[in-house]
Every structure is written in structure tokens, then in C-alpha cells.
C-alpha positions as a LaTeX table, in Angstrom:
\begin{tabular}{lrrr}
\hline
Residue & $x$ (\AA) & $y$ (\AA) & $z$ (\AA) \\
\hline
Unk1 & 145.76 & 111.35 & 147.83 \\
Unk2 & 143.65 & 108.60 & 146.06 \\
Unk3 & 140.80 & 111.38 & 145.52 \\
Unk4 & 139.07 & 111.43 & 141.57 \\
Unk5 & 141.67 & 108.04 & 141.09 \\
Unk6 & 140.63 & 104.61 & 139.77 \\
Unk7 & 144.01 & 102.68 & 140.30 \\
Unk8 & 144.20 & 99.13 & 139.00 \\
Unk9 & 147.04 & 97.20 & 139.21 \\
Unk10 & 148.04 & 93.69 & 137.90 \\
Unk11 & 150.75 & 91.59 & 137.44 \\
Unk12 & 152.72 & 88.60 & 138.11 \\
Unk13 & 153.69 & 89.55 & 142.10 \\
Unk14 & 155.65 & 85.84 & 142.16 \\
Unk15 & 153.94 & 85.05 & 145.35 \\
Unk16 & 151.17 & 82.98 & 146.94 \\
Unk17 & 148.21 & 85.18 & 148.20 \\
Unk18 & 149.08 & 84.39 & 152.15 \\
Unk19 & 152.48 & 85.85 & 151.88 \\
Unk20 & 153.40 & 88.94 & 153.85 \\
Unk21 & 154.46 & 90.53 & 150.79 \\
Unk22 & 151.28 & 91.21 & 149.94 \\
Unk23 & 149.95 & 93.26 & 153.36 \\
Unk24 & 150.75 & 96.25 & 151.66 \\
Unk25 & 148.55 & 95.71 & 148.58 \\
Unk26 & 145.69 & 94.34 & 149.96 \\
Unk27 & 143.16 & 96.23 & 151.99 \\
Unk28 & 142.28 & 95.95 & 155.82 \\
Unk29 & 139.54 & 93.80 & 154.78 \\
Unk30 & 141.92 & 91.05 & 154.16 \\
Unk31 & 143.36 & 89.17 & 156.86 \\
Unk32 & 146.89 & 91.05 & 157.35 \\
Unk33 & 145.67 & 93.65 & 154.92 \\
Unk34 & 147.37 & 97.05 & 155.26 \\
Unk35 & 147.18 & 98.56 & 152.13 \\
Unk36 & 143.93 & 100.15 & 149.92 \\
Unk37 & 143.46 & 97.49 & 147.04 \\
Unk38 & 141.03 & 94.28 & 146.98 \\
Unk39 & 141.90 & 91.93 & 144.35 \\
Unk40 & 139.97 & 90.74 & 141.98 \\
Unk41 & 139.91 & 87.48 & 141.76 \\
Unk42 & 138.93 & 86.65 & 145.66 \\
Unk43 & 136.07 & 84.87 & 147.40 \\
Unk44 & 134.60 & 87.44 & 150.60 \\
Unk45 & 138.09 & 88.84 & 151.00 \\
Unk46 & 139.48 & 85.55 & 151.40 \\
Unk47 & 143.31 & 85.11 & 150.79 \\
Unk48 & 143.28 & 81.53 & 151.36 \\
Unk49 & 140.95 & 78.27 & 149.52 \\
Unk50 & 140.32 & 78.04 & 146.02 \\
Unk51 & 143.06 & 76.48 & 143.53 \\
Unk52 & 142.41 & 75.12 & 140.41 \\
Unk53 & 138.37 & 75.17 & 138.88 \\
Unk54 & 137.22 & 76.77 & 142.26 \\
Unk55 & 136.28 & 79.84 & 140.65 \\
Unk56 & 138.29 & 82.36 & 143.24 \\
Unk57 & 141.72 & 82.55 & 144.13 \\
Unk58 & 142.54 & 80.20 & 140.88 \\
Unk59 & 145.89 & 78.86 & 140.22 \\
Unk60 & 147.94 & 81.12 & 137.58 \\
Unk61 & 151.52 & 80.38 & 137.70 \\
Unk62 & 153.90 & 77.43 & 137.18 \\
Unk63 & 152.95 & 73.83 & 135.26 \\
Unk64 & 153.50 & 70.67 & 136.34 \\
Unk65 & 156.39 & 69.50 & 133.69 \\
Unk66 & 159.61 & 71.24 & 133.15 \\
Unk67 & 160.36 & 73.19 & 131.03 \\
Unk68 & 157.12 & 75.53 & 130.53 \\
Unk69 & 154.96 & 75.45 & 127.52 \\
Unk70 & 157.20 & 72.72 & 126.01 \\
Unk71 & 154.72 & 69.71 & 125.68 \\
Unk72 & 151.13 & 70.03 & 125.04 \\
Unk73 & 148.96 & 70.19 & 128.47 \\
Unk74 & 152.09 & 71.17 & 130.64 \\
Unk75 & 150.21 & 74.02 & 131.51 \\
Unk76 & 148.48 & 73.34 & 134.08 \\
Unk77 & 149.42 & 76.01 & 137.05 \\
Unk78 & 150.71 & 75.18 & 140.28 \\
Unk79 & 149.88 & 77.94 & 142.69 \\
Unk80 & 148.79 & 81.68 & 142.34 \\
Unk81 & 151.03 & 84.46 & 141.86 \\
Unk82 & 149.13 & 86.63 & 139.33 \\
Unk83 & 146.77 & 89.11 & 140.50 \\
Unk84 & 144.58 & 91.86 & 139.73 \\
Unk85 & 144.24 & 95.01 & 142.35 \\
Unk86 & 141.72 & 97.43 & 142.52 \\
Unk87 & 141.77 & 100.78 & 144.29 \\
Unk88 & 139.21 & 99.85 & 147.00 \\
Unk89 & 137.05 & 103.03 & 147.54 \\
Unk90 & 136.69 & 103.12 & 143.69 \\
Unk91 & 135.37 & 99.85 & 142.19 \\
Unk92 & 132.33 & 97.42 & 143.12 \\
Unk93 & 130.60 & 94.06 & 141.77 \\
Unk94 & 134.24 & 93.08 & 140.67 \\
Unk95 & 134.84 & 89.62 & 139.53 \\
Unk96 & 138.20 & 87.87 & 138.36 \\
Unk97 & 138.87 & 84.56 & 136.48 \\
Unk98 & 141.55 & 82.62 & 135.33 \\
Unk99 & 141.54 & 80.88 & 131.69 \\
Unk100 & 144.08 & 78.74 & 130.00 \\
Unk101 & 147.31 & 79.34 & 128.11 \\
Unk102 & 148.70 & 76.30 & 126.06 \\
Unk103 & 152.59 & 76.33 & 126.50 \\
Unk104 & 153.04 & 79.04 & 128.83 \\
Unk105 & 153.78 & 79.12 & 132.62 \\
Unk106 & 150.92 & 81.58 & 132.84 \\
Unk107 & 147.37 & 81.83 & 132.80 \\
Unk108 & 145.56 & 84.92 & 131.66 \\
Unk109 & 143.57 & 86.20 & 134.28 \\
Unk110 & 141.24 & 89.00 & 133.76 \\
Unk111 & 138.74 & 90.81 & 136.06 \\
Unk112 & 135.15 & 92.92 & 135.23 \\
Unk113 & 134.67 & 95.84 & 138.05 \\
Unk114 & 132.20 & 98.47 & 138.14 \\
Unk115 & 134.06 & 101.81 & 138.82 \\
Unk116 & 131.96 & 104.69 & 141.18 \\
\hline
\end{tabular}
């Protein structure tokens, strides 16, 4: 089914990497994993640890004054809900990151992956 296709999938998923909403997406490797994707931005398949400047599993979504993106430095995120999947059997030596939005609820997160 997944023959000759590099899938990569990302998005705002609106929860925290633990959650059982997310045993379909991730891969067997993960604890709970059912599905055929590792993400990106992970530390030995870990879905736990990490958080904000850990360099894995970084913090993405919410800030810490409401509303969003209204004052300078509100951006800082309060928990990870963004992700970037890739098709396991497809891509290797991936990496993922989180940067820095000013006045958004966000943070961009972006990934590097060698495909085979």
C-alpha cells in the first residue's frame, strides 16, 4: 500500500505527544505506537521528556499570557501539539526543531530527513 510512497505529514494535531490519539500515527517503535510514521522531532522514539530548549519533543503550542501574540514575548509555548510525521520505512537521519514566532500561539517547527 505504502510501496514507491514518501508520506510526510504535519500539522497542529492539538494534543500532547502521550495522548492516545496519537497510537495511530506513530509507529510500533513508540510506546503505544500502532501506526507507520515516526515523528520528527523525537529523542530515540521517545514520546515523553523534552519541553522547552531540550532540543526534542520541544514545546510548540499555547503562550503563557492571554490573548496570543498580543504583547511582545507572550509567545512562549506551553506544551506540544505540532508535529511532523514521516512515513517510517521511507526516511532516515531525520531531525526536527522548533524556532520562535513573535505574537503567535505557534512555533514553526521544521524537520530535515533523508528519504531512501
Amino acid at each position: 500500500m505504502w510501496s514507491g510512497n514518501h508520506v510526510l505529514i504535519g500539522g497542529d494535531f492539538n494534543v500532547e505527544p502521550t495522548d492516545s490519539k496519537l497510537n495511530p500515527m506513530y509507529s510500533p517503535e513508540h510506546s503505544g505506537g500502532s501506526g507507520i510514521f515516526n515523528e520528527a522531532d523525537t529523542n530515540g522514539f521517545s514520546r515523553t521528556g523534552g519541553g522547552v530548549g531540550s532540543g526534542y519533543n520541544e514545546y510548540t503550542g499555547g503562550c503563557i499570557h492571554w490573548p496570543c501574540g498580543y504583547r511582545a514575548n507572550d509567545w512562549k509555548p506551553t506544551g506540544k501539539i505540532d508535529y511532523i510525521f514521516l512515513s517510517r520505512y521511507d526516511f532516515t537521519g531525520y531531525y526536527g526543531d522548533a524556532t520562535y514566532a513573535l505574537r503567535s500561539d505557534h512555533t514553526p517547527l521544521w524537520a530535515w530527513a533523508n528519504y531512501e
